[in-house]
C-alpha positions, 0 to 999 in steps of 0.5 A: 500500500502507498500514500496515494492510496491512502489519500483515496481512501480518506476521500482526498484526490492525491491530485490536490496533494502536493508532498514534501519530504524534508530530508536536507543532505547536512545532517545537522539541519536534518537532525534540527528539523526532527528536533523542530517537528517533535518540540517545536512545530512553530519552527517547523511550520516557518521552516516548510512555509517557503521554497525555492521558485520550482518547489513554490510553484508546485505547492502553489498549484495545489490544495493540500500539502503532505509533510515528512521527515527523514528519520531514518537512513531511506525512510521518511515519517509523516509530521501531518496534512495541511491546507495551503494558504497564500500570504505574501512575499517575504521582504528581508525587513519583514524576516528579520523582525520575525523572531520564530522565523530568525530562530528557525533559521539559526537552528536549520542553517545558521551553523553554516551561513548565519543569519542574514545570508539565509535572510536574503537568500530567501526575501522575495519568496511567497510565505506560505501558511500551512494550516492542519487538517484533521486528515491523518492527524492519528498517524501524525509521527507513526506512519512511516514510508519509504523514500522515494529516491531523487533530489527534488523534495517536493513532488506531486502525490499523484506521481510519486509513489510512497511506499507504506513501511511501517505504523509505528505504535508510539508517534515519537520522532527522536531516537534514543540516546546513544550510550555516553561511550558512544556519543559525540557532538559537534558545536552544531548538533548541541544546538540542535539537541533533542529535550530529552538528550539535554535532559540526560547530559545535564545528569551526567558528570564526568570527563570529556574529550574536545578535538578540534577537527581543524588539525586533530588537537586534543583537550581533555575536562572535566564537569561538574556542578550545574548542569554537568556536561550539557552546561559544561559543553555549552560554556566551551561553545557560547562564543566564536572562541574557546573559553580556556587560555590554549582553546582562546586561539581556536574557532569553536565551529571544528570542536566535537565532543565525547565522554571519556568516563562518567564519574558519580554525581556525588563524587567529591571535585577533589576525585573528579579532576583527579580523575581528569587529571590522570586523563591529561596524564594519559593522552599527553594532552598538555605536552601535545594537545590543548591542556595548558 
């Protein structure tokens, strides 16, 4: 079974359906728009409420707009059915005064760009609203299909088969955490990082590993106190440049983080930077990396 005939059977002729399947080639806009699409669907509905001049003349000549996200290597999860609605031409004036539309972007895009090229790239655009039907609403984050194939995102549900893969039991977007020995973050993806995994790296303390991918240099730290490792990793990556004497000189932008060892959240700070201490010691972090 596909969607089209899904859409059939609900009574929608998939010729009033225009389908779009958000599934950007960088994987840290890809990752923000789950994040967006689980906890923040004002973000993801001002990401899907423009397009470049080919897409915008497809969502143009039809009534309904079908929206999914790519969750998974080759398959695609459905976020909802909308009715599509005109408003105007974005101005570059009238982007940046809209503050929903300015967080969108720095999310999706503003690791890469910034803000005002992304701006401007998009002024003179038409602004869509996109509003939810009821259609489907049940299989709002459950249904998933499997992609298509092509680099065109958005297509005509009438012509593009969508093969139904699966219905999922729980409607839920985001992946389980990866272990702590299995994780590793870069600048761009703490800024996208799902509630849930935020939740936990503020639990955990512990020592962790910065590489800067520009040349590989290494520097070993450890967290503790409030927030623990989320607030610890957040502080190394507030600003353009690092915040210690040797990470002062380098772009934030090519760290990527990692957890060496868990410590528990009642060990003294005493035994917790003795712990990092015996990191630095190990991996000669301050004879050859960024350890002063």
């Amino acid at each position: 079974m596909d969607f089209s005939t899904l859409l059939g059977e609900a009574g929608l002729s998939p010729e009033e359906v225009a389908i779009c399947l958000h599934k950007p080639g960088d994987p840290v806009t890809r990752q923000a728009l789950v994040v967006m699409a689980e906890e923040r669907p004002d973000l993801f509905e001002a990401f899907q409420s423009t397009h470049p001049a080919i897409q915008e003349a497809t969502v143009r000549g039809r009534r309904y707009f079908a929206s999914f996200v790519m969750t998974a290597p080759a398959e695609l999860t459905f976020i909802g059915l909308y009715e599509r609605h005109e408003l105007a031409r974005c101005t570059t004036e009238g982007l940046l005064a809209d503050r929903v539309f300015c967080e969108m972007l720095m999310l999706a895009d503003g690791h890469r760009e910034g803000l005002r090229p992304n701006v401007e790239r998009i002024s003179g655009r038409i602004r869509f609203e996109m509003v939810p039907t009821p259609a489907f609403r049940s299989l709002s984050k459950r249904l998933v299909v499997a992609d298509p194939g092509g680099r065109n995102y958005v297509r005509l549900a009438d012509t593009t088969p969508l093969e139904i893969v699966e219905v999922k039991r729980v409607a839920k977007l985001i992946p389980p955490m990866p272990s702590w020995d299995a994780l590793t973050l870069t600048k761009a993806e703490l800024a996208t990082l799902p509630r849930e995994w935020a939740i936990r790296l503020a639990e955990w303390r512990g020592i962790y590993l910065i590489v800067d991918e520009a040349d590989g240099a290494r520097y070993v730290g450890a967290a503790y106190g409030d927030e623990n490792l989320l607030g610890r990793w957040r502080t190394h990556v507030a600003g353009d440049t690092g915040v210690t004497r040797k990470l002062q000189k380098r772009d934030t932008g090519g760290f990527r983080f990692s957890v060496l060892e868990l410590v528990s959240p009642a060990a003294a700070i005493k035994d917790v930077t003795a712990r990092e201490q015996n990191w630095i010691s190990r991996l000669h972090s301050r004879e050859f990396g960024l350890n002063a």
